[in-house]
Backbone as a ProteinNet text record, in pm:
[ID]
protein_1_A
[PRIMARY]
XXXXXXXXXXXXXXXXXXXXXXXXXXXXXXXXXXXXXXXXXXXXXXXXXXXXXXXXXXXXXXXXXXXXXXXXXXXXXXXXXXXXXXXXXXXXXXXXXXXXXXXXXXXXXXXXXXXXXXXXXXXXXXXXXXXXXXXXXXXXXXXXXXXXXXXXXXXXXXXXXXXXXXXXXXXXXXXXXXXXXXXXXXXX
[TERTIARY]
1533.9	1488.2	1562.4	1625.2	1679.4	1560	1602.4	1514.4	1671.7	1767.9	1890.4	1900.2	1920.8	1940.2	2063.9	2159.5	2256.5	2428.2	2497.5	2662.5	2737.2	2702.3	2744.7	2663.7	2565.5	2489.4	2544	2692.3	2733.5	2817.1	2854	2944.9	2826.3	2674.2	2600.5	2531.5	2524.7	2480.2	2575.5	2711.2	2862.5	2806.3	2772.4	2750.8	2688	2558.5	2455	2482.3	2549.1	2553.4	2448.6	2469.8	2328.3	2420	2319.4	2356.2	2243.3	2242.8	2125.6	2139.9	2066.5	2124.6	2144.3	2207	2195.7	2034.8	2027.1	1923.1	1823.8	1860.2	1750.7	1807.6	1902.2	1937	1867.6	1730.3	1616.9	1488.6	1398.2	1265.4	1265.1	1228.7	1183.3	1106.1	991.3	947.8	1036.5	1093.7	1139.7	1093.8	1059.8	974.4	1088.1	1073	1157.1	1002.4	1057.9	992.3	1052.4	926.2	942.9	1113.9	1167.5	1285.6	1331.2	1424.9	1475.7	1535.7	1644.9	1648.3	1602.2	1454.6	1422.3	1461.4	1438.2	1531.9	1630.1	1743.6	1840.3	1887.8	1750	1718	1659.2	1584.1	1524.2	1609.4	1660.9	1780.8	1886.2	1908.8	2007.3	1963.8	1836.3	1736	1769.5	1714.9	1721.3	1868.3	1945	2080.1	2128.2	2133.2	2182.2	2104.5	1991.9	1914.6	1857	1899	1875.1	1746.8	1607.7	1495.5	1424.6	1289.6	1186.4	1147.7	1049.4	977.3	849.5	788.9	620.6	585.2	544.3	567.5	389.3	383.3	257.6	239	206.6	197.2	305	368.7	548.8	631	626.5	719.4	742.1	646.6	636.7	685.6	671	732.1	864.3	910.5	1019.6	1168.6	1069.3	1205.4	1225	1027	1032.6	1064.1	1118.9	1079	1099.8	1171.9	1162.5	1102.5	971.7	913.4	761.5	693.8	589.8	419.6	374.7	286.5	124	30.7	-96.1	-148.6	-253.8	-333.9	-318.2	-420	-403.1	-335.7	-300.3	-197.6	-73.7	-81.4	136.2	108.8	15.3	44.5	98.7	11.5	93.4	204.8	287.4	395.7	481.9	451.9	545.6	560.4	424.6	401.9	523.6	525.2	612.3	744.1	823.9	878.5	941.9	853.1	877.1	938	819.9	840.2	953.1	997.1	1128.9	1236.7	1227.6	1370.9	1417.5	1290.1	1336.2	1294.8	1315.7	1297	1231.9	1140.1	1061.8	1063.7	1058.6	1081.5	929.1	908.9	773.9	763.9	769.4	746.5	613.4	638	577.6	476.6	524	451.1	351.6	291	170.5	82.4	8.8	-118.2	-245	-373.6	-517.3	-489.4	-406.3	-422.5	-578.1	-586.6	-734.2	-745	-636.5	-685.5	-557.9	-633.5	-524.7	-605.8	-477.5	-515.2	-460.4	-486.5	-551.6	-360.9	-293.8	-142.4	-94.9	-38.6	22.2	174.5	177.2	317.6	317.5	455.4	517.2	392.5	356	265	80.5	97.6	-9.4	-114.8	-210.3	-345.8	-316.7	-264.6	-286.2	-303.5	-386.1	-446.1	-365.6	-237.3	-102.4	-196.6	-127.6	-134.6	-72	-178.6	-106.5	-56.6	-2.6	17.1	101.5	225.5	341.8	373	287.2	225.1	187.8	84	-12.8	69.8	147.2	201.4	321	385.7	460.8	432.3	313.8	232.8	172.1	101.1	62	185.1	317.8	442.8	515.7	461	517.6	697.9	666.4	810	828.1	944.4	962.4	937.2	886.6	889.4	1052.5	1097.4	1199.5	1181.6	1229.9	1262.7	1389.7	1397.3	1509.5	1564.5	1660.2	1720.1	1842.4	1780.3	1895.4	1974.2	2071.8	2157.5	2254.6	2294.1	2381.3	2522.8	2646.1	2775.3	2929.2	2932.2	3055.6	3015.6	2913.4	2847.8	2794.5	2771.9	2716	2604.1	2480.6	2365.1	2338.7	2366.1	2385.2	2258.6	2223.8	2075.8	2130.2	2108.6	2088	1993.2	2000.1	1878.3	1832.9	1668.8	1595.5	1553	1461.9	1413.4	1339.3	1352.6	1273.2	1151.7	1002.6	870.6	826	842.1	752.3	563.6	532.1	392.2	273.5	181.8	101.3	-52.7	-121.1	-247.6	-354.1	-361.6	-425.5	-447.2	-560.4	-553.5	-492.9	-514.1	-479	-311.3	-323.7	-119.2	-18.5	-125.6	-79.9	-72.9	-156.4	-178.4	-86.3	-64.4	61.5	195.9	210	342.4	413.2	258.1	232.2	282	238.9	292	410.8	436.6	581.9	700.5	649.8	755.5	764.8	642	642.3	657.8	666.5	735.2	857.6	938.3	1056.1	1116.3	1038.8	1049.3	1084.9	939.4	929.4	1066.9	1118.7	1237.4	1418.7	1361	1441	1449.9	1311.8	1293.3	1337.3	1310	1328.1	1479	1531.8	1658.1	1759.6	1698	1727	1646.9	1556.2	1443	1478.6	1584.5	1659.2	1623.9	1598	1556.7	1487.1	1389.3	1166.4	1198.4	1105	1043	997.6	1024.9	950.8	813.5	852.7	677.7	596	607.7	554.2	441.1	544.2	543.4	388.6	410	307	184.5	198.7	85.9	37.1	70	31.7	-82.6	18.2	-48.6	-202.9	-234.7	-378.8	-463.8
-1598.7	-1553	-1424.1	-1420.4	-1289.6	-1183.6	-1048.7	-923	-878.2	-852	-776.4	-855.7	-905.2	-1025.2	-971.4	-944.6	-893.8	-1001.8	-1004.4	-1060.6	-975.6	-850.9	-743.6	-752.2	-837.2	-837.8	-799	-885.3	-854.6	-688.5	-659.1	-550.4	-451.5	-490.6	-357.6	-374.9	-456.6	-467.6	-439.7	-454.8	-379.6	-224.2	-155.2	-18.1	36.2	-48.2	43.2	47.5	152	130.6	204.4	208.5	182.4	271.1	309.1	342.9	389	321.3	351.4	401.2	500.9	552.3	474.8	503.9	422.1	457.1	330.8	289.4	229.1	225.8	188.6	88.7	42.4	-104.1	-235.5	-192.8	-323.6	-280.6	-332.5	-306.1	-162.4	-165.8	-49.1	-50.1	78.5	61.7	129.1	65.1	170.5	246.9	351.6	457.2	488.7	437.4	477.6	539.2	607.9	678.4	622.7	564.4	533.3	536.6	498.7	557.9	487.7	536.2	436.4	295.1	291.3	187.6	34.8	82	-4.7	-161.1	-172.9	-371.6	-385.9	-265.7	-266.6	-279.9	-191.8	-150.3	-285.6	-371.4	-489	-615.3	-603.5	-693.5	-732.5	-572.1	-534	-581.5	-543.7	-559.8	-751.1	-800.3	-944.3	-1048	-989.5	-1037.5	-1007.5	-861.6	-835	-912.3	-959.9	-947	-864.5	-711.2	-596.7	-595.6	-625	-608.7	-636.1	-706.9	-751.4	-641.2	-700.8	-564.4	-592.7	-504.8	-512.7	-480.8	-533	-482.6	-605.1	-566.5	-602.5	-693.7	-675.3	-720.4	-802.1	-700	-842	-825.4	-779	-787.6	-898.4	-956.5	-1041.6	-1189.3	-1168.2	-1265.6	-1251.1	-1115.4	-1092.3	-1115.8	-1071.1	-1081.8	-1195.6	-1282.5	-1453.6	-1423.7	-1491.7	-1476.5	-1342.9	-1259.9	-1166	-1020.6	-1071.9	-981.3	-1081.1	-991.5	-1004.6	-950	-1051.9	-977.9	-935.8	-879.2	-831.1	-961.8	-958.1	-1032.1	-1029.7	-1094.2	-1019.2	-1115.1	-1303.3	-1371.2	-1358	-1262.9	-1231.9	-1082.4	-1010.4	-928.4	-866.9	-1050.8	-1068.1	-1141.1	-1175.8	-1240.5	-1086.2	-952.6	-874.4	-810.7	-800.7	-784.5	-811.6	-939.9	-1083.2	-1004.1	-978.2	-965.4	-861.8	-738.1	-622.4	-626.7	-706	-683.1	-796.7	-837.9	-977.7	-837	-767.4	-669.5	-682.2	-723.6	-669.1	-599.6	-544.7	-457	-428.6	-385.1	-383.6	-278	-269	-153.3	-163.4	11.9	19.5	132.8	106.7	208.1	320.8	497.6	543.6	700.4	673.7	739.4	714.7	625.8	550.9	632.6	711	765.2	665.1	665	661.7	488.7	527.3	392.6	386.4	276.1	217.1	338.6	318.3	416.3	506.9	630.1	781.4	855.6	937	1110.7	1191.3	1290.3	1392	1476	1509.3	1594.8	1656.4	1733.8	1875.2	1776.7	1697.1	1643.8	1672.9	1762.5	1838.7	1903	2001.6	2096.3	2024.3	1907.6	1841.7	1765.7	1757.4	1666.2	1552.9	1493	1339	1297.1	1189.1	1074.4	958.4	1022.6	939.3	829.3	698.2	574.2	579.3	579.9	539.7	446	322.9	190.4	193.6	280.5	269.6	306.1	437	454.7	354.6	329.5	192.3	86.5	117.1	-83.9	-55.1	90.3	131.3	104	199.7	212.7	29.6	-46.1	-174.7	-205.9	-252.7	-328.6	-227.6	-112.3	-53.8	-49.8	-4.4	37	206.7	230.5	341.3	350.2	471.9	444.2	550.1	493.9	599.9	606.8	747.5	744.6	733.9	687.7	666.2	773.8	827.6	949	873	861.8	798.5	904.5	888.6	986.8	904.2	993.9	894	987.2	927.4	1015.2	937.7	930.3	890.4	763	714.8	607.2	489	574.2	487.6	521.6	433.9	470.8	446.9	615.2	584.8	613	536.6	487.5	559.3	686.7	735.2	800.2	752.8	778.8	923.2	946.3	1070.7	1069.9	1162.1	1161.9	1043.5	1011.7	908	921.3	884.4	880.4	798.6	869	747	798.3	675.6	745.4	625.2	745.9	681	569.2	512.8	471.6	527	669.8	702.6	765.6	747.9	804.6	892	1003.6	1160.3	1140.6	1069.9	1062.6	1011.3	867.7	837.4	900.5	1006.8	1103.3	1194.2	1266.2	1347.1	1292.7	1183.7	1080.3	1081.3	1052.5	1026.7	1157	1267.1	1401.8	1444	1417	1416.9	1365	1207.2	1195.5	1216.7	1253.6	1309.9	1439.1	1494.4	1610.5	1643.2	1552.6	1551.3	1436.5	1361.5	1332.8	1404.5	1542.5	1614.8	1725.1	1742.7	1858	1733.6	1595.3	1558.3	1545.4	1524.5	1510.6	1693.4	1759.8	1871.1	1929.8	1873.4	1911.8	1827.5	1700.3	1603.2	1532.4	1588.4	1570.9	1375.7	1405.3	1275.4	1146	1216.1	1057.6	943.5	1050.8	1023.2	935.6	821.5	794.1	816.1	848.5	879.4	822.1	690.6	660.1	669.7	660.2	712.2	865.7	969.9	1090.1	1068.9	1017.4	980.5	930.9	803.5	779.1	873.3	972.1	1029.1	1147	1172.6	1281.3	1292.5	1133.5	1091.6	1112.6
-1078.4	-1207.4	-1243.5	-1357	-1407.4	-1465.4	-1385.6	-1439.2	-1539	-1486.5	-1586	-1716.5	-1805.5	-1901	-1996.8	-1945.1	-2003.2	-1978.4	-2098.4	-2070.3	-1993.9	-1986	-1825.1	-1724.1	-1690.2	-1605.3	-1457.6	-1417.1	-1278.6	-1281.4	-1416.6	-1410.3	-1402.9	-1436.2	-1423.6	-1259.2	-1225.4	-1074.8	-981.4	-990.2	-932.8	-886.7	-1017.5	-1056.7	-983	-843	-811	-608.5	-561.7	-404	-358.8	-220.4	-131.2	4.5	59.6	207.4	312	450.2	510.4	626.3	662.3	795.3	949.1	991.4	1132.2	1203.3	1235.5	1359.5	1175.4	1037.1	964.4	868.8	953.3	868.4	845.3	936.9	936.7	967	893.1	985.1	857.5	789.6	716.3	589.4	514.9	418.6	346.8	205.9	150.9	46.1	22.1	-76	-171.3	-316.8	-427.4	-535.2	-613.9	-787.5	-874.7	-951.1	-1081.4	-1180.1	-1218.9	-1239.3	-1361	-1466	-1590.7	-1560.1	-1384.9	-1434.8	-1322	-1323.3	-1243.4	-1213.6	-1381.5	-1410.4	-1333.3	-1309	-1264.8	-1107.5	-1052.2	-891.6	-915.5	-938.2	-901.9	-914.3	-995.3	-1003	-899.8	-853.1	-759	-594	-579.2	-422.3	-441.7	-553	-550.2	-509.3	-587.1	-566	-436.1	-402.9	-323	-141.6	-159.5	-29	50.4	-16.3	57.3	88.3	-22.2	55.1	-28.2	20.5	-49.8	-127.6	-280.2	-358.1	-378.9	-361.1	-386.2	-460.8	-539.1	-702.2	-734.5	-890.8	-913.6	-1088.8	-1148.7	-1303.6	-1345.6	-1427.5	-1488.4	-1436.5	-1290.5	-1164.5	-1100.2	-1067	-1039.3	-1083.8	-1232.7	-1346.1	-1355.6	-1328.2	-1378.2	-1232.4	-1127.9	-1018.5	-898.7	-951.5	-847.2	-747.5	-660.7	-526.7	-395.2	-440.4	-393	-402.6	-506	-528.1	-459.8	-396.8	-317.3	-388.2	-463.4	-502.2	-467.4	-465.4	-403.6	-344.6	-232.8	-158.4	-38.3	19.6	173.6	209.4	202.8	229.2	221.3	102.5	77.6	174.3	163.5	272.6	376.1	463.3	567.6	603.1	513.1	441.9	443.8	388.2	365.7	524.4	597.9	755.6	824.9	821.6	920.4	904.4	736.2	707.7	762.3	779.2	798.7	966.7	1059.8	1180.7	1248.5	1171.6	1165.8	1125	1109.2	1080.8	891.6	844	711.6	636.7	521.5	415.1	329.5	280.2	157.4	95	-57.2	-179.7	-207.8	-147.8	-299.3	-384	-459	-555.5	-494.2	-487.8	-446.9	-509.3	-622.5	-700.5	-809	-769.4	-847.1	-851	-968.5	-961.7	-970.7	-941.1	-987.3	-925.1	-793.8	-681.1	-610.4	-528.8	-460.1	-336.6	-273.9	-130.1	-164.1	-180.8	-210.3	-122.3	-150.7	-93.8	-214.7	-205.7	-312	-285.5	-365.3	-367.1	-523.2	-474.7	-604.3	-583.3	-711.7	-746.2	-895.5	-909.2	-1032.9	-1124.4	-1045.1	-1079.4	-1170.2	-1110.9	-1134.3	-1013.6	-986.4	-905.6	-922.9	-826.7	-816.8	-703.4	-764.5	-621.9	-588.5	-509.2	-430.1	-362.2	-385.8	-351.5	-183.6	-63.2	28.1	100.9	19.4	71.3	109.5	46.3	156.7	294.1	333.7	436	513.1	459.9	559.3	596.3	482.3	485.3	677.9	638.9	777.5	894.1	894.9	965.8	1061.5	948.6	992.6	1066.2	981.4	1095.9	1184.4	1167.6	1319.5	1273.2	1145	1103.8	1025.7	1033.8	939.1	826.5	748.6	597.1	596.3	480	448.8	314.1	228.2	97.7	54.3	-39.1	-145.8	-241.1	-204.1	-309.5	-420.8	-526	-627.1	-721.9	-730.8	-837.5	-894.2	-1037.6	-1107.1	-1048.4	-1024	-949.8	-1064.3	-1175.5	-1241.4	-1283	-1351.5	-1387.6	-1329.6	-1195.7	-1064.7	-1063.5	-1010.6	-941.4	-785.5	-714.4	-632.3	-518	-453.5	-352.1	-206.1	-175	-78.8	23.8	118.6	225.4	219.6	236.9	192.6	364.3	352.3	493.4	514.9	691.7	759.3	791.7	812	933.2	949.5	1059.9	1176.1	1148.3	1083.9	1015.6	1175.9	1179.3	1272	1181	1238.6	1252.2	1150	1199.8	1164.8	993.3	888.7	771.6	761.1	853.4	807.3	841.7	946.1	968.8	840.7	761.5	657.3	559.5	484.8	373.5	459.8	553.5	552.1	529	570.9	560	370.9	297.4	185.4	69.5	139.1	87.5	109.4	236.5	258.5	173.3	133.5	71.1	-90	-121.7	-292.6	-265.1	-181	-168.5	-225.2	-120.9	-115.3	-263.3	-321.3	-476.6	-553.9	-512.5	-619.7	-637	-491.5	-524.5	-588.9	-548.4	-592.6	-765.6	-813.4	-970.4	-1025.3	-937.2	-1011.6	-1067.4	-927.2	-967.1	-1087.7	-1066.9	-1185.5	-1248	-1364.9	-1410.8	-1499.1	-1494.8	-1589.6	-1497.4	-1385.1	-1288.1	-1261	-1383.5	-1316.3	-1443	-1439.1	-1576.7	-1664.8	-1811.4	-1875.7	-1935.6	-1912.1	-1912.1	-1814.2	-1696.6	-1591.1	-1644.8	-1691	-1677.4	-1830.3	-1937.9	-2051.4	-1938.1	-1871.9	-1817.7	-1752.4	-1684.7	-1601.2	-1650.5	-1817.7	-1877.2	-1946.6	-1949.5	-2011.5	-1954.3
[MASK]
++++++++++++++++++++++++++++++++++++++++++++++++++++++++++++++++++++++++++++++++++++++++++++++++++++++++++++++++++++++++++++++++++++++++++++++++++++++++++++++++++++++++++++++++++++++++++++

């Protein structure tokens, strides 16, 4: 199923590289933010094979089979996946999620979604984040910091801060990154 729907479609999926650190070429969660050009990052994860997405609403419609959507059957479908040595994208800055913890992201209270955490945590994999920048009309997907997040809640809500942490100094320095609708929802 096409998410890009464009007559440049392959020349804009060309456009987007990737790089992952050694020892995290498999077996990982990956933590990305909201970003303009998600169609593009989803498009790209699909074609490319790089890694399942967990995604929810017209994600699902939009990127077919490699987008994985809620229930505890596809769940353990993204589980298998994970502990088989593969990949999954989640989006990690979701506010007014089911199970949060309470964090100061860009000078605002929000109740961070810790699924990406958990989801680590459950397959006994790394979460890593995703640092994207645009470099000469590239979007380029470079590795943020790694954790090894434990079991426990409180291990997951630190895991969870950690990496909107490290979001947040990435949005700051390039505010052009974040979504702008994201940033509206957030403000209601």
């Amino acid at each position: 199923m096409l998410i890009l729907r464009t007559f440049l479609r392959q020349a804009a999926l060309d456009r987007v590289t990737y790089s992952l650190p050694s020892g995290h070429g498999s077996g990982c969660v990956i933590a990305i933010f909201h970003m303009p050009w998600a169609r593009l990052l989803a498009s790209w994860c699909c074609d490319s094979n790089l890694a399942l997405i967990v995604a929810g609403d017209v994600w699902v419609e939009r990127a077919g089979q490699n987008v994985a959507p809620g229930g505890v059957r596809r769940l353990r479908r993204v589980i298998r996946h994970l502990r088989a040595g593969g990949r999954v994208v989640v989006m990690a800055d979701f506010p007014r999620a089911r199970r949060v913890c309470t964090v100061r992201f860009l000078g605002q209270e929000w109740h961070a979604s810790t699924f990406p955490a958990r989801l680590a945590a459950c397959a006994g994999v790394p979460l890593l984040a995703w640092n994207p920048s645009l470099d000469r009309g590239r979007l380029q997907l470079a590795p943020g910091p790694a954790f090894a997040v434990g079991s426990l809640p409180e291990e997951q809500e630190a895991a969870t801060r950690s990496v909107l942490a490290f979001f947040e100094r990435t949005i700051r320095q390039s505010p052009a990154l974040w979504s702008y609708s994201l940033r509206a929802r957030t403000a209601s």
